[in-house]
Structures are given as C-alpha cells and as structure tokens.
MIDOSE-1310 file (N, C-alpha, C; in nm, 2 decimals, decimal comma, always signed):
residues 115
xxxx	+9,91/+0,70/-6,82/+9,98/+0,73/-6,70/+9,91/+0,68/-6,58; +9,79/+0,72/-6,55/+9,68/+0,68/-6,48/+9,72/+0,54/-6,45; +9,69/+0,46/-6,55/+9,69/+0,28/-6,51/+9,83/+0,25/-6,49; +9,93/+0,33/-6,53/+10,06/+0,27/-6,48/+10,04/+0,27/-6,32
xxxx	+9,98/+0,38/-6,25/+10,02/+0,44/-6,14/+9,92/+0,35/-6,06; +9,78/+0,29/-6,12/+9,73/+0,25/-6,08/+9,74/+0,13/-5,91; +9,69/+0,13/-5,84/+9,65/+0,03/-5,72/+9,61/-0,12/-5,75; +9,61/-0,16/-5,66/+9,50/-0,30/-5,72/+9,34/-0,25/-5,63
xxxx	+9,27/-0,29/-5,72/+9,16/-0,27/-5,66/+9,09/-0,07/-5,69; +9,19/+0,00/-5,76/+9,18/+0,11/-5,83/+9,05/+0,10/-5,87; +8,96/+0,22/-5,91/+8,82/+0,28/-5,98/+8,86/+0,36/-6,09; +8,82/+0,35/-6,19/+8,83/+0,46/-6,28/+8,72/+0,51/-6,38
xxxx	+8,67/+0,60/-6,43/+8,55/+0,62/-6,50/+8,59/+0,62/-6,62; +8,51/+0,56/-6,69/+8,55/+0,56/-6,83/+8,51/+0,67/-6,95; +8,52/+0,75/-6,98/+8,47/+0,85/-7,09/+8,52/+0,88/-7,22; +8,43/+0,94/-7,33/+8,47/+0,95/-7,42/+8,47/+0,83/-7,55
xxxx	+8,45/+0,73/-7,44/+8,50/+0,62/-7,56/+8,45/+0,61/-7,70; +8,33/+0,72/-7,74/+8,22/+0,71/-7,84/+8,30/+0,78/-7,93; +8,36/+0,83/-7,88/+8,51/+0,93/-8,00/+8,58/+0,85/-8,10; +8,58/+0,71/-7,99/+8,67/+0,61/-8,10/+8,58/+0,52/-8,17
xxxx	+8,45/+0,55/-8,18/+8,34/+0,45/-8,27/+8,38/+0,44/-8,44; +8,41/+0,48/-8,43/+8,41/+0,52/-8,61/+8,59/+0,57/-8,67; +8,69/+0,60/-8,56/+8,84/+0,62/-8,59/+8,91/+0,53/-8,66; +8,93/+0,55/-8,76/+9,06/+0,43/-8,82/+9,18/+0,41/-8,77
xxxx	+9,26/+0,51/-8,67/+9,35/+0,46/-8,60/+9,28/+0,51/-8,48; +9,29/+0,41/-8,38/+9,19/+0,39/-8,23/+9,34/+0,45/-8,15; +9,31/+0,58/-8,05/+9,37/+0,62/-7,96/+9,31/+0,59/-7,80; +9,41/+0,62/-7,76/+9,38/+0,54/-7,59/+9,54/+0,46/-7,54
xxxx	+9,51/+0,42/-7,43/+9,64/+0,41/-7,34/+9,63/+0,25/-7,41; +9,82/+0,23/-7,41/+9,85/+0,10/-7,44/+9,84/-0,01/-7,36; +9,87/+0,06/-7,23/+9,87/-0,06/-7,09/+9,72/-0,08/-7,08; +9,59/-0,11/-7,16/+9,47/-0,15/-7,11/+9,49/-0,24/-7,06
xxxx	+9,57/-0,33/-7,08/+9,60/-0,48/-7,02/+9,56/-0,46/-6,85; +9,65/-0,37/-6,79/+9,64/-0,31/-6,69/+9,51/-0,36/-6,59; +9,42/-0,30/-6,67/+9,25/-0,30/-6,61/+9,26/-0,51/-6,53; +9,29/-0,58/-6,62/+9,28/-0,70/-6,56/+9,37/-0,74/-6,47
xxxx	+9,51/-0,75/-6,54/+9,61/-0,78/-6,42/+9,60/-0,71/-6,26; +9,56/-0,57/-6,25/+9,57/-0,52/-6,16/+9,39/-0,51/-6,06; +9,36/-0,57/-6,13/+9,20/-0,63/-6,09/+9,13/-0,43/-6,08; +9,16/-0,37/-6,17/+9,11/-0,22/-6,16/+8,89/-0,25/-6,24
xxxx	+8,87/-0,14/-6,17/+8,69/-0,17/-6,17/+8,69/-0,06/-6,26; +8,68/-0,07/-6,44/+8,64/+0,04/-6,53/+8,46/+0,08/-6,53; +8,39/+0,22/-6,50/+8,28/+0,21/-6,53/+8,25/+0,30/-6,62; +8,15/+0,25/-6,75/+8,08/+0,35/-6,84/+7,97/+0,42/-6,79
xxxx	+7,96/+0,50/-6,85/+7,84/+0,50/-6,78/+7,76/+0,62/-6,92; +7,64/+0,69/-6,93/+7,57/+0,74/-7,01/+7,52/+0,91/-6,91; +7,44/+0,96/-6,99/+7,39/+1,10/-6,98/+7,27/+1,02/-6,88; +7,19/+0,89/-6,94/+7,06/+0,90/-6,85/+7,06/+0,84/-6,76
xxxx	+7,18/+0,78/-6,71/+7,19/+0,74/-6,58/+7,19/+0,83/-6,49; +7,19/+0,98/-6,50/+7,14/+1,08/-6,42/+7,05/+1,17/-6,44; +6,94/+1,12/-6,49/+6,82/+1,21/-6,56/+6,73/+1,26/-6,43; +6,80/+1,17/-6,30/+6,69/+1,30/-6,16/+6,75/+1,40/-6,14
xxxx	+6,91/+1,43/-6,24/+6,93/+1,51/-6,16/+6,96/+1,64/-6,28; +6,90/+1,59/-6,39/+6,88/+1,75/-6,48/+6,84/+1,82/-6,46; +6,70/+1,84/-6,32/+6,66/+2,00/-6,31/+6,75/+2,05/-6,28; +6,84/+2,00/-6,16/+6,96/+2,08/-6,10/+7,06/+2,15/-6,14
xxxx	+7,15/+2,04/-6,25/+7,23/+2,04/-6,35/+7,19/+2,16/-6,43; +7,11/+2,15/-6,49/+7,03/+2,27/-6,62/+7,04/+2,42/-6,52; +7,00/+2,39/-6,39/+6,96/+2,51/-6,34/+7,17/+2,57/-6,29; +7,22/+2,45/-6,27/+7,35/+2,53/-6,23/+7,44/+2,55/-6,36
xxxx	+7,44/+2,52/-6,47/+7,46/+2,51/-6,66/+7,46/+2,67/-6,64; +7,30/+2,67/-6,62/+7,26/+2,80/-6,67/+7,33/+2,93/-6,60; +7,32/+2,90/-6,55/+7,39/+3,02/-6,37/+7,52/+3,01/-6,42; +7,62/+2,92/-6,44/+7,72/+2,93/-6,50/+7,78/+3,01/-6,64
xxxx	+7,67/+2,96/-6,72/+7,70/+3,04/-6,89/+7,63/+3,19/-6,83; +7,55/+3,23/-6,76/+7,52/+3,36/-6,70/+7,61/+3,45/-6,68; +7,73/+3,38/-6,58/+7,83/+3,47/-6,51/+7,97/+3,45/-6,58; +7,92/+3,38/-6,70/+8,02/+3,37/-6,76/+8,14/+3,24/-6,74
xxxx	+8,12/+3,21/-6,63/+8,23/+3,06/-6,58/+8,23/+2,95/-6,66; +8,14/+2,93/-6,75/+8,10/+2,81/-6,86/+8,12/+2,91/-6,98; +8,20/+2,88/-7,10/+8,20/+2,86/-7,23/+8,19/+2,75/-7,30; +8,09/+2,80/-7,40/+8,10/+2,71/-7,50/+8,12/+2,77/-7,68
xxxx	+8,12/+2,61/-7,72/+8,21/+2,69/-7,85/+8,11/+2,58/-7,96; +8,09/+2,64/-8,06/+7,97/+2,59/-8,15/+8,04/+2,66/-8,29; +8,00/+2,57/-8,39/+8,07/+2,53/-8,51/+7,93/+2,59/-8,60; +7,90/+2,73/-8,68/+7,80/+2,72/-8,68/+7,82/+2,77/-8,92
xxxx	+7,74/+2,64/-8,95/+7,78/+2,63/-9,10/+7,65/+2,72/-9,15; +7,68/+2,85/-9,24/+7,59/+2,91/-9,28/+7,56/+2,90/-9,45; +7,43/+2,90/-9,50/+7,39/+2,85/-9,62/+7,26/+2,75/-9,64; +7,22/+2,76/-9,52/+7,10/+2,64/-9,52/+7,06/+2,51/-9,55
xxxx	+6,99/+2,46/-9,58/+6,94/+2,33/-9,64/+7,07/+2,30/-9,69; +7,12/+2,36/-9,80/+7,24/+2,38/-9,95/+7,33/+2,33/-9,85; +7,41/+2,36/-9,77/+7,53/+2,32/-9,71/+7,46/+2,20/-9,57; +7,40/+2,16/-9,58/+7,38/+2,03/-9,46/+7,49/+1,94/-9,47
xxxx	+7,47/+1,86/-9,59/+7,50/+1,77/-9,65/+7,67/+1,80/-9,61; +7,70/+1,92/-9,61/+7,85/+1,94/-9,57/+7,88/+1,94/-9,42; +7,81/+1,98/-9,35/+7,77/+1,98/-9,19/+7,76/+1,80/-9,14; +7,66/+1,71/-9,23/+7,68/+1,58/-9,20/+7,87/+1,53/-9,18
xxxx	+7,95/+1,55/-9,30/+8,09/+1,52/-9,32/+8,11/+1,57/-9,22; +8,13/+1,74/-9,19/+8,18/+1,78/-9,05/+8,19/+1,71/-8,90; +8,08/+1,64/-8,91/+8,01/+1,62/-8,81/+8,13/+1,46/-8,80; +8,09/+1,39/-8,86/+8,16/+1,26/-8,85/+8,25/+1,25/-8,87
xxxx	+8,36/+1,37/-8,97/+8,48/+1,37/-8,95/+8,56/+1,45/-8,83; +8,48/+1,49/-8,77/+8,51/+1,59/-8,64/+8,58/+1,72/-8,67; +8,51/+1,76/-8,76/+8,57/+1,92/-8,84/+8,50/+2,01/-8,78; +8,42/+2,00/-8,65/+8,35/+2,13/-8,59/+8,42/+2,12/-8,46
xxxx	+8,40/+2,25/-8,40/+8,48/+2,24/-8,29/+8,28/+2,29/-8,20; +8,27/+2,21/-8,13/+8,16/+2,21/-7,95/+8,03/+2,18/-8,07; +7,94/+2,22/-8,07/+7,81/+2,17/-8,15/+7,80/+2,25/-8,28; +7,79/+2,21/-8,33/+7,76/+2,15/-8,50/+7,62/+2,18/-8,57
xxxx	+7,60/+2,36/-8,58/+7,46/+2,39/-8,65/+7,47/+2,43/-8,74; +7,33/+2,42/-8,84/+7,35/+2,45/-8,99/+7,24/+2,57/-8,99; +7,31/+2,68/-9,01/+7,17/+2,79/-9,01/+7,08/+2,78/-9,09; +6,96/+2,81/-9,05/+6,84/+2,79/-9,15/+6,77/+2,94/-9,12
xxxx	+6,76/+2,99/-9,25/+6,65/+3,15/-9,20/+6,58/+3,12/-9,29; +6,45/+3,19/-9,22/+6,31/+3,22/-9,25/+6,32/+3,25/-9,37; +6,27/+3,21/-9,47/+6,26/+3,30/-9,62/+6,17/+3,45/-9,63; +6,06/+3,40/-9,53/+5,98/+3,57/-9,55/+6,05/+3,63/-9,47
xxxx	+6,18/+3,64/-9,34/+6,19/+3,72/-9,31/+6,32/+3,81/-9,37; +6,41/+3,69/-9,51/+6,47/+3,75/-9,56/+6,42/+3,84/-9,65; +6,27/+3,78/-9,72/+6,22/+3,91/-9,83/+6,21/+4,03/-9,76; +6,15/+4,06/-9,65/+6,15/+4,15/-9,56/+6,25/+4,21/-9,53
xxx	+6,35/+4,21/-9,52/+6,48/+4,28/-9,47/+6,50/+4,34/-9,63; +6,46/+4,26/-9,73/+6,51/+4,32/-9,83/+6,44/+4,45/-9,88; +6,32/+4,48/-9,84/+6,21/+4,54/-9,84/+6,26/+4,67/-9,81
C-alpha cells in the first residue's frame, strides 16, 4: 500500500528482509517494481550501523522493560542439551514466538534440591 501511494523521489526503510532468507514462498509487496519506476530511495540498514548509540538505547530498553511499557515474549524449550536439537528446527522454522532459549540447569544444583 505504501508504494502504491508512494511520491517520486519517496524514502523508505527497509526491514525485516532476513525473514525471507530461507522462505519457500517469499512474502512482500507485489508492486516492488515501484521502487524504480517512481525513482523511490530503499535503505537497509543493520543493528551496527548504530553501535554509538547502544549505551543510550540499552539504558532507555531498560527503563522501559522496568515500567513495564516494553514487553517481551521468549519461546523458552525446557529439557536441556536433549531437546536443542529441537530448539535448532524451531528456530529456522520460526516455531518460537520473541527469543528462542533452551534451558540448561546445573546438575549439582538439581542433586541438591533433591536432597
């Protein structure tokens, strides 16, 4: 809808694209054509093209998940080592919802509990 509506001479950022690295049917807008005819400027860009500005970031993240205005949501596979291997598929088939951990506990502190 974006590029229909688009200008000439329009900006647009590009994100996500890494979602479709590995998809067997590739989603995204039909009219990419768009981007040339209408002379529109697409930019990628990465996480470390802003690496001066992670103290800041990290420090307003945190203030955020503090007061509660940031949620996040984590996919967390329990069973250890034993189920990794199942956490990898997860991972590439996109079967986790926000980050993707495989618990791993201490063995002495499980003998200990049992104690």
């Amino acid at each position: 809808m974006a590029l229909a509506r688009a200008t000439r001479g329009a900006r647009f950022v590009m994100c996500g694209g890494i979602s479709q690295y590995n998809a067997e049917h590739k989603q995204g807008p039909k009219n990419i054509a768009n981007v040339i005819t209408m002379r529109i400027r697409m930019e990628g860009f990465i996480v470390f093209d802003y690496k001066d500005e992670y103290p800041t970031a990290l420090g307003q993240l945190a203030q955020w998940l503090a007061e509660g205005k940031l949620k996040r949501k984590e996919t967390i596979l329990k069973g250890g080592v034993r189920v990794a291997d199942e956490g990898m598929v997860k991972l590439y088939k996109g079967g986790n919802m926000g980050k993707l951990l495989v618990e791993v506990k201490n063995p002495d502190e499980e003998r200990q509990a049992k104690l």
